[in-house]
N, C-alpha and C positions, 0 to 999 in steps of 0.2 A: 504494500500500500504506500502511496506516496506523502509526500507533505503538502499541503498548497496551501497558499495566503489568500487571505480577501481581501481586497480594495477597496475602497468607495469613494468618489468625489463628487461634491456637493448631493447629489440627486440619482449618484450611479454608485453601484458594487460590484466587487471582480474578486481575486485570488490568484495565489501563486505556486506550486508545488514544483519540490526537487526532485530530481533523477532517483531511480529507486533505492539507490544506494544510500541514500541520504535517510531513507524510510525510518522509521522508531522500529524500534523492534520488538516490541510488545505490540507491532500486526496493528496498531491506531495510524489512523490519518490524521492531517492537519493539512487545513488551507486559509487563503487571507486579503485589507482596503486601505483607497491612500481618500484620507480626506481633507477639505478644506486646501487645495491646494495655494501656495503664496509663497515670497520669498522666505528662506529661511533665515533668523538671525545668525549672524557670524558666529561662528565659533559651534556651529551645533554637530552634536557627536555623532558617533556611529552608532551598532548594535548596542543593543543595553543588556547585558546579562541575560542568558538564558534564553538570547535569541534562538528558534529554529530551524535557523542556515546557515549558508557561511556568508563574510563578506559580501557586499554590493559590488555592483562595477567599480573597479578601480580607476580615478582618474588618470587622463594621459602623462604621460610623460613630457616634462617640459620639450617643446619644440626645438630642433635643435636650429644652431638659426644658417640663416640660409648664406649659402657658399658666396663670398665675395665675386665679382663681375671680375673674369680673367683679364690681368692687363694686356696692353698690347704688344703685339710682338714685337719684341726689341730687336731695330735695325742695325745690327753685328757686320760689319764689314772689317776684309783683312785688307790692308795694302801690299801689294805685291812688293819684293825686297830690291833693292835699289840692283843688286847684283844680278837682278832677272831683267834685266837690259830691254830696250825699247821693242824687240824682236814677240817680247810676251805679254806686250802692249800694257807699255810703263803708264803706269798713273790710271790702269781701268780696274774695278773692283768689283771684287768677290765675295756674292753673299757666303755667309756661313749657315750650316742646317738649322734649322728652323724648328723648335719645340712643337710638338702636337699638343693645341689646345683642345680640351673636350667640351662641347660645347653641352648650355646648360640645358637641363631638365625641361622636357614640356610640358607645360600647364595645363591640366586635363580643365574641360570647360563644364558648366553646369553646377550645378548644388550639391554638398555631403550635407551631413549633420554633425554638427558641433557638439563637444561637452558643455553646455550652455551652465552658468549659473543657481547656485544650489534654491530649490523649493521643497516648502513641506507639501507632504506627501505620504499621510502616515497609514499604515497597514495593520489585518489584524487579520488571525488566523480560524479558518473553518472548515471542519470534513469534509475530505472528497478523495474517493477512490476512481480511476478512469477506467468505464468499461475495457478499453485496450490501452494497455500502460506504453506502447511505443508506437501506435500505429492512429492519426490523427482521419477523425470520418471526412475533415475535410480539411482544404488547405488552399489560400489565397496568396494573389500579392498585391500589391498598389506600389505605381511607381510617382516620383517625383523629382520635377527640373526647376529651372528657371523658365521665362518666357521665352527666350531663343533657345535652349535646347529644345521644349515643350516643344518651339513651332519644328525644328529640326525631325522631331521625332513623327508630327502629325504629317508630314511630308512625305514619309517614308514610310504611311501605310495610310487608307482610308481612315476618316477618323467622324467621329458626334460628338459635338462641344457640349457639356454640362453646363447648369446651373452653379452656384455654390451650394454644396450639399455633400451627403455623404455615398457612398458606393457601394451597391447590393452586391455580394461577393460569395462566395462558396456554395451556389446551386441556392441561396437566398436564406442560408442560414444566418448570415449575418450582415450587418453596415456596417463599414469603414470608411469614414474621413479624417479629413486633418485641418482641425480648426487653429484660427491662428488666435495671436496672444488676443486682439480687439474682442472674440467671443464667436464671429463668423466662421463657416466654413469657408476653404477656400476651395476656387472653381477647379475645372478642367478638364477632360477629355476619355472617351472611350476611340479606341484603336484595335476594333480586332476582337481579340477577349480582353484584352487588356484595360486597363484603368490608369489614369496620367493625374497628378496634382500638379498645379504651376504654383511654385514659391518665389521670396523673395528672400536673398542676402542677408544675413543681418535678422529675418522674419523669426519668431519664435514660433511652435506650435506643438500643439497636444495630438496623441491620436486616439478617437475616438469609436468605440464598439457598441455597437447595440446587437443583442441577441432578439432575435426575430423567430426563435424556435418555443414553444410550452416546457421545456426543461432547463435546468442549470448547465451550463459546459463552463469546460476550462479551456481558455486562452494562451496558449504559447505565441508569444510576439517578438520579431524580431526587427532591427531598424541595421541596411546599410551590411546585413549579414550580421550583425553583433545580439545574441539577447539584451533586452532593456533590463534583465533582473541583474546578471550579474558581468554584463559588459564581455562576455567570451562570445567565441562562434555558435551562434545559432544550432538545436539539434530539437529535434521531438523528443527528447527524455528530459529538457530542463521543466522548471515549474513557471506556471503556467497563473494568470488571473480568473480568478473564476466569476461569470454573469450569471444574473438570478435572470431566470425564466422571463423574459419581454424588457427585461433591464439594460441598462449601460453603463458604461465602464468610461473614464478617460485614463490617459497612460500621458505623464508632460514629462516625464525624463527617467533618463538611466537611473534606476534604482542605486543609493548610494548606501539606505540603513534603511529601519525597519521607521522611519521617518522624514526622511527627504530623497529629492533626488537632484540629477543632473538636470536640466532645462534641455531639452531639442533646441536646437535651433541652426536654419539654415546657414551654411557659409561657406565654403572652396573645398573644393574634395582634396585638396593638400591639407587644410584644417582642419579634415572632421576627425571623429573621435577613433573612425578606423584604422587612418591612417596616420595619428599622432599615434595612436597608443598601439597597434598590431602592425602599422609598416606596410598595409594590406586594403587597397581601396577599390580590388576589383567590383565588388558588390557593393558599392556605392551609388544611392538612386533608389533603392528599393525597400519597402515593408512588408515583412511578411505575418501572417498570420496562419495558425494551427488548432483546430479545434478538435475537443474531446468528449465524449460523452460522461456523465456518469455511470457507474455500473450500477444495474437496477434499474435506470430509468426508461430505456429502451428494448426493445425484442430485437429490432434492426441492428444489428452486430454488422462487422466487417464480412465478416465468412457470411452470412444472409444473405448480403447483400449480393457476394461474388455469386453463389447459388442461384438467384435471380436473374443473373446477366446472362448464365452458360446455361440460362433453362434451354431446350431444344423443343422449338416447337413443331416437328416432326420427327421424332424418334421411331416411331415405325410406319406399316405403309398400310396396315390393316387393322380394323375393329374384330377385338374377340372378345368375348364375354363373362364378367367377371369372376373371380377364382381362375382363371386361367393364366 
C-alpha cells in the first residue's frame, strides 16, 4: 500500500503518495493538501518531525555563470630574419597558427519553468491505496511556449485556437489548465490531439485539475519531465495528489516541505529548474499528468478493460445450441 498526501487550495483537495517502497509496513496507507496558497515568510523550514516522506524538490544549484565572450584573435605575425635576403620576399609577413575558438552555446528558444519563489502550500495526509500501484488508467500531456514558439508550433500542424480555459484530457477524465498569477486561465490551442498553452516570461502560474469522474483518483504530475513532489525524473511509482470525486486540485510549485513550495514560473529553458538543477532540458515545454484509480472503487481494472478491446466478434462461423 502506498503513502499519499492530500492537498487542498482555497476551494480544491488533492494528495500525494510514494513509490511502494516508501509504504509503512504495518500494510496502512497514507495520502495528502496544500492550502491557502501565498508567499511564504522568509526563513520558513522544511519537514517538521515525523514527516511521511523524504525531502521536497531540492533547489537548483547556483547557476554557474556564463562563459566570458572569447577575445579576439590575436594578430601574431613573424618577421622574416634579415639573413632571408630579398629572394624570400624581405619585409612580407607570416601569419602564425591560429587558436580554434569554440564558439558559444545556442540559445534554445521558447519557455522552461523556473524554480520561482517560495509559497505556502500546506499538505495533509489521507488513505489511499491504487487499484494498480504502477500502471496509471490514464495519462495526458499539455504543452507550453511562448507566443512565437506557440505560432511556430501551430504552423507545423492544423490547429483550433481556444478560449482561456482549461483542457479536457485523458478520454475526459479530467481538466487541465494553467492559470496565471492574475487568477485567469490562460489561452491556447488544440493541434492534433494535442493541447498548447501560450505563456509569458517572467508569467507565474498554477496548474490546475479538476476530476470530472464520480470517484476519488490520484494524481501523478509532472512539469518539464521533473515530478513537482520531489523535483526528480518523473515515473508512475512516485506519489501522487489525490481529487475528491467532481473536485479540484491546484498544484503553484515544486513541493519544497510539507508547507511550501517552489512558485512555477515561466522563463528561458537555460533557466529552468531542469536545467539549472539536472543539466537536462530535453523535456522542456511539457506537463504531464497520470491518473489512478482507487482500489475498490471500480470493477473496470486495466486487464477489463484489455479483455474488452481483444473481444472477437466472430469467433466462430456457426450457431449451436447451448451445452454444447
Amino acid at each position: 500500500m502506498a503513502i499519499s498526501l492530500l492537498a487542498s487550495t482555497a476551494s480544491c483537495g488533492g494528495s500525494t503518495a510514494p513509490r511502494a517502497a516508501d509504504a509503512a509496513p504495518t500494510g496502512r496507507s497514507v495520502a495528502a493538501a496544500a492550502s491557502d496558497p501565498g508567499v511564504a515568510p522568509s526563513g520558513a523550514s522544511g519537514f517538521p518531525d515525523g514527516a511521511a516522506f523524504e525531502q521536497g524538490a531540492p533547489p537548483p544549484a547556483a547557476p554557474a555563470p556564463r562563459d566570458a565572450l572569447p577575445s579576439a584573435p590575436s594578430a601574431d605575425f613573424e618577421r622574416p630574419a634579415a639573413s632571408q635576403g630579398a629572394g624570400r620576399g624581405e619585409g612580407a609577413a607570416r601569419r602564425s597558427p591560429s587558436r580554434e575558438i569554440a564558439p558559444e552555446p545556442i540559445e534554445r528558444p521558447g519557455l522552461g519553468t523556473e524554480w520561482g519563489e517560495t509559497r505556502v502550500s500546506r499538505i495533509s495526509t489521507a488513505p489511499f491505496v491504487r487499484a494498480d500501484a504502477e500502471r496509471p488508467f490514464a495519462a495526458a500531456s499539455l504543452f507550453y511556449n511562448d507566443a512565437e514558439g506557440a505560432r511556430a508550433m501551430a504552423r507545423a500542424s492544423g490547429f483550433r485556437r481556444t478560449s482561456p480555459q482549461a483542457f479536457t484530457l485523458a478520454g475526459g477524465a479530467v481538466e487541465v489548465g494553467l492559470r496565471a498569477g492574475s487568477g485567469g486561465f490562460l489561452s491556447g490551442f488544440v493541434a492534433g490531439e494535442t493541447s498548447h498553452v501560450v505563456g509569458e516570461a517572467g508569467q507565474r502560474y498554477s496548474i490546475v485539475l479538476r476530476n470530472l469522474t464520480p470517484t476519488r483518483i490520484e494524481c501523478v504530475v509532472s512539469v518539464d519531465g521533473l515530478d513537482v513532489m520531489d523535483g526528480e525524473p518523473a515515473a508512475f511509482g512516485k506519489r501522487g495528489y489525490l481529487v475528491d470525486p467532481h473536485g479540484e486540485l491546484e498544484i503553484d510549485g515544486f513541493r519544497q516541505s510539507m508547507d511550501t513550495v517552489a512558485a512555477f514560473r515561466f522563463g528561458s529553458v537555460r533557466g529552468s529548474y531542469a536545467n539549472q538543477k539536472h543539466g537536462d532540458a530535453r523535456n522542456v515545454g511539457v506537463i504531464g499528468v497520470a491518473l489512478f484509480h482507487e482500489r475498490g472503487t471500480t470493477p473496470w481494472t486495466l486487464d477489463e478493460l484489455q479483455r474488452r478491446r481483444e473481444a472477437d466478434p466472430f469467433p466462430g462461423q456457426f450457431a449451436t445450441p447451448p451445452g454444447r
